[in-house]
C-alpha positions as CSV (number, residue, x, y, z in Angstrom):
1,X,66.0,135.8,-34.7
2,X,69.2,135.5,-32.5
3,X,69.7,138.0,-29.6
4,X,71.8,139.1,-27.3
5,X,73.0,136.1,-25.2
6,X,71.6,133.4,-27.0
7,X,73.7,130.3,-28.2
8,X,73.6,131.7,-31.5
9,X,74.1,134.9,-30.9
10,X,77.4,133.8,-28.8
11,X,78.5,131.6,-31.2
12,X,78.7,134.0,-34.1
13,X,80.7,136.5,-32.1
14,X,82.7,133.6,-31.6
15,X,83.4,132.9,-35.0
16,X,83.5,137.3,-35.8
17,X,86.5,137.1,-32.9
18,X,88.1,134.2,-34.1
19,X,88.1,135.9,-37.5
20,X,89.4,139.0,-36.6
21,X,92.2,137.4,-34.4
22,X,93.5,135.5,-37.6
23,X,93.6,138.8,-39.9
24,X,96.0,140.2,-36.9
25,X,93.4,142.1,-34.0
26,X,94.5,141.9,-30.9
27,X,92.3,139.9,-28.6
28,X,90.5,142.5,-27.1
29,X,90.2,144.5,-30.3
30,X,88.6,141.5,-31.4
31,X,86.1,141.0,-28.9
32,X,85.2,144.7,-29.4
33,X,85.3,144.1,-33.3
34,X,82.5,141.0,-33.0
35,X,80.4,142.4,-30.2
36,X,80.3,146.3,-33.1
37,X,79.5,144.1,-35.6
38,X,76.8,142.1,-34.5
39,X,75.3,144.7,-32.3
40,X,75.2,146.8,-35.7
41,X,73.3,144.2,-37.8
42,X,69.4,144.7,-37.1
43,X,68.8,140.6,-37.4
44,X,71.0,140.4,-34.3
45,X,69.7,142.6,-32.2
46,X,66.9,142.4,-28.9
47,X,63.3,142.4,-29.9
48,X,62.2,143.3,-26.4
49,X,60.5,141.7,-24.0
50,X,57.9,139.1,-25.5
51,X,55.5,138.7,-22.7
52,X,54.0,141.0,-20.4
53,X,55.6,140.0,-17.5
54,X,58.5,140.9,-19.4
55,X,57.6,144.8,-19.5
56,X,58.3,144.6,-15.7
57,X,56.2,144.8,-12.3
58,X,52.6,145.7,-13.4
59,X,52.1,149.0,-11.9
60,X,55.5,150.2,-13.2
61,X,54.3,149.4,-16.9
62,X,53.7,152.5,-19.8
63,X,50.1,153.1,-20.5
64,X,48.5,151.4,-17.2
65,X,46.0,153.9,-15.2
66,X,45.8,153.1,-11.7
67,X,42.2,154.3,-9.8
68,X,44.1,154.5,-6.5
């Protein structure tokens, strides 16, 4: 699943922008257009972190009891 600023991810807002400029968006409104769309579609979005180094530092973590 693409996310967030991933090759594919980029180059499908490319292609959302590029569409939108040719039916007459201006270029920002484009950009804002493609980034709407794909941030709408649940197969484009963020899973999370997939590792647990990628919840953060260890003590900072949900659900972890420290016996300080």
């Amino acid at each position: 699943m693409p996310e967030p600023g991933g090759k594919k991810y980029d180059t499908r807002r490319a292609r959302l922008r590029k569409d939108a400029e040719d039916a007459g968006i201006s270029d920002q409104d484009a950009n804002d257009t493609a980034n709407e769309t794909l941030q709408d579609d649940p197969s484009w979005q963020s899973r999370g972190p997939r590792t647990e180094r990628g919840r953060g530092p260890k003590g900072e973590r949900s659900g972890n009891q420290h016996n300080d």
